[in-house]
C-alpha positions as CSV (number, residue, x, y, z in Angstrom):
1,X,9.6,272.3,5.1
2,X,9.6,275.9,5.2
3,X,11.6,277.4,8.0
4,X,9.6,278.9,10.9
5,X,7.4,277.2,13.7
6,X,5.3,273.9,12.8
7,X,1.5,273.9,13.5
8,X,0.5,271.0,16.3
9,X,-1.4,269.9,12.5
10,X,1.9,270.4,10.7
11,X,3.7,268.1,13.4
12,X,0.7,265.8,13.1
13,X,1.3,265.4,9.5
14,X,4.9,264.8,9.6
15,X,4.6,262.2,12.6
16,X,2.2,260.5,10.0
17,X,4.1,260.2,7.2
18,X,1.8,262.9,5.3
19,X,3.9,265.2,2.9
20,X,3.0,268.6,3.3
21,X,4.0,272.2,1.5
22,X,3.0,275.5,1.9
23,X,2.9,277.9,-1.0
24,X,1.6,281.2,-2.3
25,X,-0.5,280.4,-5.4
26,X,-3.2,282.3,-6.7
27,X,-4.1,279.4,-8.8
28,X,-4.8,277.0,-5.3
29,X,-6.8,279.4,-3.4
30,X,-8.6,279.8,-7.0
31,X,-9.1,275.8,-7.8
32,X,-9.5,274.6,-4.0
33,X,-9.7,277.5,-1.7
34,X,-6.4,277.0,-0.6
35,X,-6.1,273.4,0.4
36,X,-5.4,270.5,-1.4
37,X,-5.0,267.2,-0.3
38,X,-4.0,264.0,-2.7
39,X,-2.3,260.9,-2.9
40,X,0.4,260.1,-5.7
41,X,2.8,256.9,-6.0
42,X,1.5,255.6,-2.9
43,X,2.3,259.2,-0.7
44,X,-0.1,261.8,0.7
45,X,0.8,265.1,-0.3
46,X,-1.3,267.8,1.7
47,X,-0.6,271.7,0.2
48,X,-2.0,275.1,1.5
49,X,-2.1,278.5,0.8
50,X,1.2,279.8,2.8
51,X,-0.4,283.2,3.0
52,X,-3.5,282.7,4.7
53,X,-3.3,284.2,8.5
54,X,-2.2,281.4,11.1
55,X,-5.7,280.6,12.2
56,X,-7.2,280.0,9.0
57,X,-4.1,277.9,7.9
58,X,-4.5,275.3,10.3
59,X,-8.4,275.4,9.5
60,X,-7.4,274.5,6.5
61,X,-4.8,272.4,7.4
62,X,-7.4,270.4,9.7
63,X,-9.8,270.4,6.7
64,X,-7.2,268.4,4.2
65,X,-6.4,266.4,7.7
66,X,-10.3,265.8,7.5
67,X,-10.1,264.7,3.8
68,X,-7.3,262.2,4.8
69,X,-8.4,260.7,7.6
70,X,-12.0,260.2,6.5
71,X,-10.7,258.3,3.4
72,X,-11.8,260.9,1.0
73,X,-8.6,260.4,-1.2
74,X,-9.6,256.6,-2.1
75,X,-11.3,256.9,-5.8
76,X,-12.7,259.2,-8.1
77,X,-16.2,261.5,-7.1
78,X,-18.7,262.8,-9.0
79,X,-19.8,266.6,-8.3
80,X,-22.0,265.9,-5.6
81,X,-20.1,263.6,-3.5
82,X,-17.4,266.0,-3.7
83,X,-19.5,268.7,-2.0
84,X,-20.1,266.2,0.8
85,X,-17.2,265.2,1.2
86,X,-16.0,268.8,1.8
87,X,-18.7,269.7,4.1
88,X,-17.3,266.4,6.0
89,X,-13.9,267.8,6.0
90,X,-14.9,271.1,7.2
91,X,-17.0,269.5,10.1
92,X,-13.7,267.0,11.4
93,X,-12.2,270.9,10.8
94,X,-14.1,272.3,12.8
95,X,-14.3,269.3,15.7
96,X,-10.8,269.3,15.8
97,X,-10.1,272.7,16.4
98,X,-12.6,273.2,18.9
99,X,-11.3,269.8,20.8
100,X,-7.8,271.4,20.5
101,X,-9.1,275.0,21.5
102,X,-10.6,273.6,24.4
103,X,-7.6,271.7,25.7
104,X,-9.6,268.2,25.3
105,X,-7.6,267.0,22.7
106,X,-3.7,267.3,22.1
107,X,-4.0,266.6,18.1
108,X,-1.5,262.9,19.6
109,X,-4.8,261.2,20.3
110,X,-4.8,261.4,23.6
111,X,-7.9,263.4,25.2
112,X,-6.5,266.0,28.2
113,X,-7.7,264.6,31.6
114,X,-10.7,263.1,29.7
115,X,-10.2,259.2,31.1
């Protein structure tokens, strides 16, 4: 981990067991649009664009979450299912972030005086 302070999506990840790095590459905001999310030898390896301003890191941060948690990383996709599967990822994105804006949700599962 890099130093400096964790996202509450950074902490998420680590709590889960999720691999995650943050780099400058020209070549990942090119391919992916800065966020990659993948499983090899049985870990989860999320990566995004270091450089991106805090905001839109954690969008994109809750994006690959989205990819993750919505079992997008199990098998191969053809062209179109990719696109859906990214317009998937960017709505759990953009849930999330509003949940966590809001103060409903605390990103542990546990909704903010919601019971």
């Amino acid at each position: 981990r890099i130093a400096g302070k964790m996202t509450d999506i950074e902490k998420l990840f680590e709590e889960r067991g999720i691999l995650y790095g943050a780099m400058d590459s020209a070549s990942l905001r090119e391919k992916t649009g800065g966020g990659i999310a993948a499983r090899h030898n049985g870990d989860t390896i999320v990566l995004v664009d270091e450089t991106f301003p805090p905001r839109t890191k954690e969008f994109v941060q809750a994006h690959e979450l989205g990819h993750v948690v919505l079992g997008h990383l199990d098998g191969s996709m053809d062209r179109n299912q990719r696109l859906s599967a990214d317009m998937e990822a960017d709505i759990f994105a953009i849930v999330l972030m509003a949940l966590k804006t809001a103060g409903i949700l605390d990103l542990k599962g546990r909704r903010n005086g919601m019971e």
